[in-house]
C-alpha positions as a printed NumPy array, in Angstrom:
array([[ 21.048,  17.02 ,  -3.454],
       [ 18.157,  18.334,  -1.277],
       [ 15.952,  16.597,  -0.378],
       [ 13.045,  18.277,  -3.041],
       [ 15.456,  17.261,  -5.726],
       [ 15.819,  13.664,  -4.408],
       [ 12.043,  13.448,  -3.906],
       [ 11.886,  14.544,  -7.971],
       [ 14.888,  12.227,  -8.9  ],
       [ 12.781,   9.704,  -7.781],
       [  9.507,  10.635,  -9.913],
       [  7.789,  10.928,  -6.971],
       [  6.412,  14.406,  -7.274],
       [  3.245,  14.702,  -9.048],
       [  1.739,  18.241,  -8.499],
       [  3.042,  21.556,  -6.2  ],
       [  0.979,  24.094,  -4.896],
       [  3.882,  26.747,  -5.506],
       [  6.34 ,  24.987,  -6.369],
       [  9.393,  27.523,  -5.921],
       [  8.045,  28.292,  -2.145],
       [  8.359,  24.391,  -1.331],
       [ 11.236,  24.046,  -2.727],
       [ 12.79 ,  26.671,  -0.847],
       [ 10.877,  26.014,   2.409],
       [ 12.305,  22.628,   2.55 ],
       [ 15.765,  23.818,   1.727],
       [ 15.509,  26.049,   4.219],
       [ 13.517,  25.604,   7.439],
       [ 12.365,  22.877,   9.693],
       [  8.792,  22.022,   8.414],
       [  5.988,  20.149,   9.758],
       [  4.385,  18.038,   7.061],
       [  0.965,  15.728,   7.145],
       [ -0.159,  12.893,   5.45 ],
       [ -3.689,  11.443,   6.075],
       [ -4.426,   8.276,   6.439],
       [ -8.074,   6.405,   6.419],
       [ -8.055,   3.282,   8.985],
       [-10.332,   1.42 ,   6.485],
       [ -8.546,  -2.053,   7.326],
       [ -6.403,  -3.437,   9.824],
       [ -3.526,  -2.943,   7.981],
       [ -1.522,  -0.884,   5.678],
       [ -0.994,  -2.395,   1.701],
       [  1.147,  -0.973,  -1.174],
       [ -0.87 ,   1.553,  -2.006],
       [  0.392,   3.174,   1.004],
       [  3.753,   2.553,   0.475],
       [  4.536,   5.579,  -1.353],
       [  3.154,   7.7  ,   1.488],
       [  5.581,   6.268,   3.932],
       [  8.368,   6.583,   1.802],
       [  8.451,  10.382,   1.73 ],
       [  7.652,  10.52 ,   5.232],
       [ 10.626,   8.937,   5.853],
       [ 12.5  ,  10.727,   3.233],
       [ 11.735,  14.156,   4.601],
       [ 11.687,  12.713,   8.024],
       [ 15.373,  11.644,   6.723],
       [ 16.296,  14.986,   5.09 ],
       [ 15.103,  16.913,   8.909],
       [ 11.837,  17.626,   8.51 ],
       [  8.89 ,  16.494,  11.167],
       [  6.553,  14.355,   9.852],
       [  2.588,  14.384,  11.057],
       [  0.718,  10.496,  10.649],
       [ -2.792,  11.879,  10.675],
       [ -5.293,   8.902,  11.48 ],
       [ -8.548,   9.568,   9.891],
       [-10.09 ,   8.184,  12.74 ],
       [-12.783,  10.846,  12.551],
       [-12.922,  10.785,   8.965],
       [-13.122,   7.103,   8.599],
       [-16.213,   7.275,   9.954],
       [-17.486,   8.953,   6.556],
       [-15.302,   7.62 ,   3.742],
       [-13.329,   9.423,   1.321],
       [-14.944,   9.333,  -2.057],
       [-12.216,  10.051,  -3.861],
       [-11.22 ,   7.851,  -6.629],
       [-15.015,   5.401,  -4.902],
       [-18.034,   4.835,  -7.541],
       [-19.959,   3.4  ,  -4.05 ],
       [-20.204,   4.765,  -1.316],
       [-17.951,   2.881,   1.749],
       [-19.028,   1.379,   4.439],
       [-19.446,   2.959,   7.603],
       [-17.185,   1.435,  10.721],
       [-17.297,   1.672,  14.037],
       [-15.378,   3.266,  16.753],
       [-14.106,  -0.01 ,  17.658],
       [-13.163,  -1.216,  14.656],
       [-11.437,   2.116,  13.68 ],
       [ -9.581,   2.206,  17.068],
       [ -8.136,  -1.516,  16.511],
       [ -6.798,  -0.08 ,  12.524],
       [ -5.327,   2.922,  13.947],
       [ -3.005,   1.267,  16.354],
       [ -2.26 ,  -1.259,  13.541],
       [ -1.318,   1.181,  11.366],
       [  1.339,   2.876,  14.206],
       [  3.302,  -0.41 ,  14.326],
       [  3.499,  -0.859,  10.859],
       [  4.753,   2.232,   9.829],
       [  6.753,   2.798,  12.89 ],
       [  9.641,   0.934,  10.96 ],
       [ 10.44 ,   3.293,   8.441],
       [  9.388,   6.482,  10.013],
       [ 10.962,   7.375,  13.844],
       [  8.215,   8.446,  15.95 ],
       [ 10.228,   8.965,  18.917],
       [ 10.386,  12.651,  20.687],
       [ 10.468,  15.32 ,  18.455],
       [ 11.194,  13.699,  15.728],
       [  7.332,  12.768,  14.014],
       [  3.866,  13.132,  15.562],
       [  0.466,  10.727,  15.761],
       [ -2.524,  12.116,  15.383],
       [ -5.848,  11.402,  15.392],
       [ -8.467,  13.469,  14.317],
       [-11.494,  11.58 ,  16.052],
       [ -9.78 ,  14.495,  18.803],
       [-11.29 ,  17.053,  17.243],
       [-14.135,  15.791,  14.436],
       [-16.069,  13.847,  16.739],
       [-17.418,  16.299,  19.477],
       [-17.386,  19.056,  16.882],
       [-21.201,  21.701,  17.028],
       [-22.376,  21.447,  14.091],
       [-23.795,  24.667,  13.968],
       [-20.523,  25.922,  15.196],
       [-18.501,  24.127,  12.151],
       [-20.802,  25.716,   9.192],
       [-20.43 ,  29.17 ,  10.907],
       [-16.359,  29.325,  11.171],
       [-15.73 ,  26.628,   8.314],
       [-18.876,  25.818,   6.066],
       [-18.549,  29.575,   5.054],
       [-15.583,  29.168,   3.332],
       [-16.867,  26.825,   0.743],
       [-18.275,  26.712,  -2.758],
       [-20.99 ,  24.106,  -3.467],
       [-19.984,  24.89 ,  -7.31 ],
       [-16.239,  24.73 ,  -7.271],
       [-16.606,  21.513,  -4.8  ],
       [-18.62 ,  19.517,  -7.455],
       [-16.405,  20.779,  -9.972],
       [-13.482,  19.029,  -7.945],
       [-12.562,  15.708,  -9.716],
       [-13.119,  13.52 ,  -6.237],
       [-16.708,  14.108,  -6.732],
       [-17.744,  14.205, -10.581],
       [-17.347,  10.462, -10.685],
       [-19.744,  10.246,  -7.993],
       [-22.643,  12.324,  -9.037],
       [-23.711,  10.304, -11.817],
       [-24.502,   7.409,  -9.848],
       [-25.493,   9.576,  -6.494],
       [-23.008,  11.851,  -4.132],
       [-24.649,  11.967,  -0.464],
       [-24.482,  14.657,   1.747],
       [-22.661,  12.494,   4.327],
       [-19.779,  11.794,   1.466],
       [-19.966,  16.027,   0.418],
       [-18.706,  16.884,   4.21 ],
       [-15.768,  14.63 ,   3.565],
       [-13.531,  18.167,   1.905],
       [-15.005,  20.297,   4.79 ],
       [-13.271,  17.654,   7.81 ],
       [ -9.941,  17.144,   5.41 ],
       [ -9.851,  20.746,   4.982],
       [-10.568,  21.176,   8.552],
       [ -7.388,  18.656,   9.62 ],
       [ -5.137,  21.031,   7.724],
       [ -6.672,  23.805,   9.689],
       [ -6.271,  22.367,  13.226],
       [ -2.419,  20.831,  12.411],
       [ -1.67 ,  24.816,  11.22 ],
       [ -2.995,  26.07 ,  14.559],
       [ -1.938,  23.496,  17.158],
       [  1.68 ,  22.335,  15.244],
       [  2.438,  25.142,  12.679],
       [  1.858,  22.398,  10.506],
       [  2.76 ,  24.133,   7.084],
       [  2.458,  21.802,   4.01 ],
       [  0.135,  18.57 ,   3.503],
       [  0.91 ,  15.836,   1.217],
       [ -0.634,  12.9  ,  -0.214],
       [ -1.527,  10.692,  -2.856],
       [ -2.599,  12.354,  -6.754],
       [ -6.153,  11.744,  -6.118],
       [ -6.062,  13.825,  -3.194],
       [ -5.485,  16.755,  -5.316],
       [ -8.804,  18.437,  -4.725],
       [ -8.594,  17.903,  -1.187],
       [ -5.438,  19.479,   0.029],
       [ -6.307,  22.151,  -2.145],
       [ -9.637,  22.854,  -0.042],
       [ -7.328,  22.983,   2.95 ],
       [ -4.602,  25.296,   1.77 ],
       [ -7.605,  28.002,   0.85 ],
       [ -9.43 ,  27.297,   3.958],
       [ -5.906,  28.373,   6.043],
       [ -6.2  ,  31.054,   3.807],
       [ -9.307,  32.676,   4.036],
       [-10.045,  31.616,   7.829],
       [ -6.262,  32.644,   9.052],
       [ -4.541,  35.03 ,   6.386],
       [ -2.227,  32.166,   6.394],
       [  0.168,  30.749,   3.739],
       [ -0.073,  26.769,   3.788],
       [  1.415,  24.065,   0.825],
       [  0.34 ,  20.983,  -0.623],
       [  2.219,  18.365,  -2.717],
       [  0.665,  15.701,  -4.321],
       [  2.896,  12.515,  -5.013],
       [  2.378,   9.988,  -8.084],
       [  0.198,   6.637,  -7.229],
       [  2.208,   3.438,  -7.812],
       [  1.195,   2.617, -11.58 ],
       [  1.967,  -0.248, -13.558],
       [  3.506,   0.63 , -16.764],
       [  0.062,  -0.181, -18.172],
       [ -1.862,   2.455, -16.092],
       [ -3.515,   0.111, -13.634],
       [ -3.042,   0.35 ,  -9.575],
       [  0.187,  -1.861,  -8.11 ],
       [ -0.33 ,  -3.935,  -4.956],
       [ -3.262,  -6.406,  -6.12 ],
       [ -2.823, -10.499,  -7.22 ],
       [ -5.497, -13.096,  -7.488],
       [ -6.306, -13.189,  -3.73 ],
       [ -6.365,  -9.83 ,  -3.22 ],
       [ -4.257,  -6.889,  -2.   ],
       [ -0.383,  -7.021,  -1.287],
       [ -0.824,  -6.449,   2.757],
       [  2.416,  -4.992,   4.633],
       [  1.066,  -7.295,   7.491],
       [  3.183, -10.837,   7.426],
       [ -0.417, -12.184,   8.449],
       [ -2.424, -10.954,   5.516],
       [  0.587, -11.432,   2.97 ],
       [  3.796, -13.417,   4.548],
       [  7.007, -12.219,   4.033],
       [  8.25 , -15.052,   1.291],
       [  4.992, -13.73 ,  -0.829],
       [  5.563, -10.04 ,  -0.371],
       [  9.331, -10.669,  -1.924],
       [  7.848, -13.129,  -4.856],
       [  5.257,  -9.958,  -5.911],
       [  8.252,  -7.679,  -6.039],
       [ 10.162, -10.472,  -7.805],
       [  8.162, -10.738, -10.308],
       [  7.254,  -7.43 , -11.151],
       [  6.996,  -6.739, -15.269],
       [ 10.588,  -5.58 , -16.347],
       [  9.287,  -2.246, -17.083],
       [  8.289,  -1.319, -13.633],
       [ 11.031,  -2.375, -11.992],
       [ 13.11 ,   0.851, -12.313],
       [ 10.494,   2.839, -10.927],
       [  9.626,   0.689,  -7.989],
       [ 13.105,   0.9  ,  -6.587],
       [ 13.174,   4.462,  -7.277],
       [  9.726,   5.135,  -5.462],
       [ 10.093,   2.28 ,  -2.929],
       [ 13.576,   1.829,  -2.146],
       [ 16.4  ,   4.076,  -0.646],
       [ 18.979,   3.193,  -2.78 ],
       [ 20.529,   6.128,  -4.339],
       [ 19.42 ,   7.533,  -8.155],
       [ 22.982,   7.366,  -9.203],
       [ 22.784,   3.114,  -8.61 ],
       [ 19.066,   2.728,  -9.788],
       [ 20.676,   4.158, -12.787],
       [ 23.123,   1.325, -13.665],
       [ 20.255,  -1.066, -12.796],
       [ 18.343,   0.805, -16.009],
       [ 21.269,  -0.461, -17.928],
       [ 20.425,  -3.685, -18.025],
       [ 18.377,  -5.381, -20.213],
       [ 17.436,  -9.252, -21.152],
       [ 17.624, -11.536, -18.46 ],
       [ 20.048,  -9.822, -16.7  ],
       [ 16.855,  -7.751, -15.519],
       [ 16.166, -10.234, -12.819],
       [ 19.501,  -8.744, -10.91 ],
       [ 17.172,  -5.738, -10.424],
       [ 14.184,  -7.083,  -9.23 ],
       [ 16.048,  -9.278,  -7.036],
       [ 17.874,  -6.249,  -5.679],
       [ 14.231,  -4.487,  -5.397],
       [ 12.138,  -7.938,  -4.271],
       [ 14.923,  -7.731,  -1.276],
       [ 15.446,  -3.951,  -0.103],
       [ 11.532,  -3.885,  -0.517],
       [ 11.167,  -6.546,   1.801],
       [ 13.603,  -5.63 ,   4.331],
       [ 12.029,  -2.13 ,   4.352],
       [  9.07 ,  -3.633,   5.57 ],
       [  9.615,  -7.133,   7.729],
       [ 12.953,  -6.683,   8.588],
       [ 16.538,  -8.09 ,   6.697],
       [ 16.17 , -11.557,   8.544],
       [ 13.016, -12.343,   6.542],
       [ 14.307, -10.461,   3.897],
       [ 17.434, -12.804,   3.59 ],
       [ 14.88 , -15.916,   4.135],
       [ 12.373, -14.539,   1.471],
       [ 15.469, -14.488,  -0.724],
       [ 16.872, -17.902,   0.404],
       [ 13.856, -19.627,  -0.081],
       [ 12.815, -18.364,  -3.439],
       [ 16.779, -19.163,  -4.783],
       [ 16.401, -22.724,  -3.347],
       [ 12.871, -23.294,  -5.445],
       [ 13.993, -21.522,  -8.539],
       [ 17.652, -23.071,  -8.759],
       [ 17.495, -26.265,  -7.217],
       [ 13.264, -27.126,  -8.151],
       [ 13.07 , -28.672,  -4.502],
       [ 11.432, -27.485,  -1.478],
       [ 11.867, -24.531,   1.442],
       [ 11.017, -24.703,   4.83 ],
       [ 10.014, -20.691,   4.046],
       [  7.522, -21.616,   1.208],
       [  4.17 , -20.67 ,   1.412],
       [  2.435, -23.864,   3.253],
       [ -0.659, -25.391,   3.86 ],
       [ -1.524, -28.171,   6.496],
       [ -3.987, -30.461,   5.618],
       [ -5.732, -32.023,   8.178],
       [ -7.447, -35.5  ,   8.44 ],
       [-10.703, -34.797,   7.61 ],
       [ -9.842, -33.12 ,   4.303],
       [ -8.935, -36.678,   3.256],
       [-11.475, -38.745,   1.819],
       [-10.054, -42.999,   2.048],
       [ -6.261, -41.465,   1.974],
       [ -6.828, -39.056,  -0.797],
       [ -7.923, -35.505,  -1.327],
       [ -8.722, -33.945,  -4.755],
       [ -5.985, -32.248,  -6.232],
       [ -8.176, -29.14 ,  -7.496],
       [ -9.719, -28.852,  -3.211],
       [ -6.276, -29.334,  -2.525],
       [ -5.424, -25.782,  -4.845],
       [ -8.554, -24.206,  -3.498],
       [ -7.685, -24.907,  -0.02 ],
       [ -3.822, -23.468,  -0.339],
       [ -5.351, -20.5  ,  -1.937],
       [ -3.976, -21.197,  -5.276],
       [ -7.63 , -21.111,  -7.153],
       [-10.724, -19.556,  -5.812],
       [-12.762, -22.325,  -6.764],
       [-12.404, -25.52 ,  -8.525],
       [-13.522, -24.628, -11.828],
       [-10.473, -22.285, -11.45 ],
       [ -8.02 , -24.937, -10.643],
       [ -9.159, -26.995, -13.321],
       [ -8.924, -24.545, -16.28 ],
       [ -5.382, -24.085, -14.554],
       [ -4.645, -27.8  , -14.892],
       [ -6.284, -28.487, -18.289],
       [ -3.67 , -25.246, -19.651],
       [ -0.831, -26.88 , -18.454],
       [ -0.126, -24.236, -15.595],
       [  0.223, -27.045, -12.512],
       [  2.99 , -29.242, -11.592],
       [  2.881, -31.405,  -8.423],
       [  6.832, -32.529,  -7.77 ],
       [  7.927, -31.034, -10.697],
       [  5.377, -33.338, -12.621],
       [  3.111, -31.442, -15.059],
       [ -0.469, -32.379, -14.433],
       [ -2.684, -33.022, -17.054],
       [ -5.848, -35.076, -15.297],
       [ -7.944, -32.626, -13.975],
       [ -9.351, -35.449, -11.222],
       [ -5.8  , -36.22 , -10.173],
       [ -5.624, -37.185,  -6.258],
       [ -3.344, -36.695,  -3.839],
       [ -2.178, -39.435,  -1.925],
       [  0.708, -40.724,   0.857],
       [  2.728, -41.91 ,  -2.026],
       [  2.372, -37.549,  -3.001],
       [  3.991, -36.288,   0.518],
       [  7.511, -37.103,  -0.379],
       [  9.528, -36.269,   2.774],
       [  6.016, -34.964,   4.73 ],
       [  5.289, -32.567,   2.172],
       [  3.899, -32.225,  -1.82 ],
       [  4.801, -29.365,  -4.08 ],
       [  2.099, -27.562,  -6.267],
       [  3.628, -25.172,  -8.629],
       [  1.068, -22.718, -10.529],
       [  2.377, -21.222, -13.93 ],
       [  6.172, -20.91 , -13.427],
       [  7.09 , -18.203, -10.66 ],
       [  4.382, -19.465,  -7.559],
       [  4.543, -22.606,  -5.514],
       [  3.175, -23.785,  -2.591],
       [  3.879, -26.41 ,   0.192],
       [  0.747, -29.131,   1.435],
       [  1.869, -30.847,   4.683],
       [ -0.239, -33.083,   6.754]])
């Protein structure tokens, strides 16, 4: 299977410049491919999963993959898919993402010699004339086909700024430069980049009587339309510090049963033909899948030792009901006690398990908390010694998430 069919086996493919060139051009030659990516925080999340994964699959299949840090770019913000404008960084704090990013995604894609390339296009955005860049580049634009692009209609009603307009020009612009300095022939990204690459394959076009490609791959959906990677606190982080490794398995755990197929198609390396059987399956015999995914996921991304602990630790909480020494924990400290005791709703807010404490106690008045595998039903409950059974107390929210208080 090449590697074009794998990528559409997979459902990853959402639109192709020319499709029947790409195909072919990746059947037959070496290419140089780039994906973009915006240092906005200090680490990658699962929206940028998908990105990685055909790096590496192309990477896999021979091809030479181009990491393009937006460290230039980031500087502006991509409005794409934005009703607010973002806010502005600096160098700094842009420099400190960027080499975040490298490690992270250095474990799925090889970045050794010759075999993928960093860039970052602060290299050539930042010292850029200005007068220079609307002479060779600006020229090749439409004002009227730009606003027609769907990256900016959602913006105009509530205000598009000039700043945010240049953002196509400098994408565009990347494509250029990687053409000229790599032979770079084909960018790729996420769906809602559409309008974007598209800017760049015309402006290689027009500028250099140059063919170029773009291929746009499907955002990770829910079955019900809305964006994967985000719980109650937040985004799932591929950094163990933002989201440890035991949580990053339970979100892949406990994915609905109708997404599970194609997360371990998008996410996973494990071939079509065995995602297949998986598909089979259907009642509770589901949970063999996203067990399967929860752990390839997570050894994709922190390694099969935490992978096999994730694992461990979630089988000894959901078989046995006792505790893990890999559970999510909190450590309360003396002076969260008040005369030996300490709340049981500041004790939820504290472990992160309720923003607040009118939170926790709607939780607790619904019947969604146990503490030692007793449901709680008194909203004013307090924790005591008597609570730490073996040094530690076990709050369980709903059924699936539970969470370790030490002192």
């Amino acid at each position: 299977m090449s590697v074009y069919d794998e990528l559409t086996a997979r459902g990853l493919i959402a639109q192709v410049t020319d499709e029947e060139k790409v195909r072919k051009m990746l059947e037959e030659e070496k290419v140089k491919f780039y994906i973009g990516f915006d240092p906005t925080a200090d680490s990658l999340h699962v929206g940028h999963f998908v990105q990685i994964m055909v790096m590496a699959h192309l990477q896999r299949a021979g091809h030479v993959p181009i990491a393009l840090f937006g460290g230039g770019t980031g500087m502006i913000g991509d409005p794409s898919g934005k009703s607010d404008m973002r806010k502005m960084m600096t160098r700094e704090t842009i420099n400190h993402n960027v080499e975040c990013f490298r490690r992270q995604m250095s474990r799925l894609v090889d970045f050794s010699e010759g075999k993928a390339i960093m860039v970052d296009n602060a290299d050539w955005l930042l010292n850029l004339n200005y007068i220079e860049f609307l002479r060779e580049i600006g020229v090749h634009f439409s004002v009227n086909r730009m606003l027609a692009a769907e990256c900016y209609k959602q913006r105009l009603e509530r205000g598009l700024s000039f700043f945010e307009l240049n953002y196509m020009l400098m994408q565009s612009y990347d494509f250029l430069v990687l053409n000229r300095k790599y032979g770079c022939k084909l960018e790729m990204g996420g769906d809602d980049q559409w309008s974007n690459i598209i800017g760049g394959v015309e402006l290689i076009r027009r500028a250099d009587g140059k063919d170029a490609y773009g291929m746009t791959f499907k955002l990770l959906l829910k079955s019900d339309g809305k964006k994967m990677g985000k719980t109650e606190n937040g985004a799932v982080w591929l950094d163990p510090d933002k989201t440890s490794p035991y949580e990053f398995y339970q979100y892949w755990r406990n994915v609905d049963d109708a997404d599970v197929i194609n997360c371990m198609k998008m996410l996973t390396f494990i071939p079509v033909e065995e995602i297949n059987e998986y598909a089979k399956l259907e009642g509770s015999a589901i949970n063999q899948a996203k067990e399967k995914l929860a752990y390839e996921v997570t050894s994709l991304i922190h390694g099969q030792e935490e992978a096999e602990k994730a694992q461990a630790a979630a089988k000894a909480i959901f078989t046995a009901g006792t505790s893990s020494e890999h559970m999510p924990t909190t450590v309360l400290l003396a002076e969260d006690f008040t005369d030996g005791a300490i709340g049981l709703l500041d004790a939820m807010v504290k472990a992160g398990l309720a923003k607040s404490k009118g939170e926790a106690r709607r939780l607790v008045e619904q019947g969604g908390v146990t503490l030692n595998d007793e449901k709680v039903t008194d909203a004013f409950r307090k924790l005591t010694d008597s609570d730490f059974k073996d040094g530690a107390a076990i709050i369980r929210k709903g059924k699936k998430v539970f969470h370790k208080l030490t002192r």
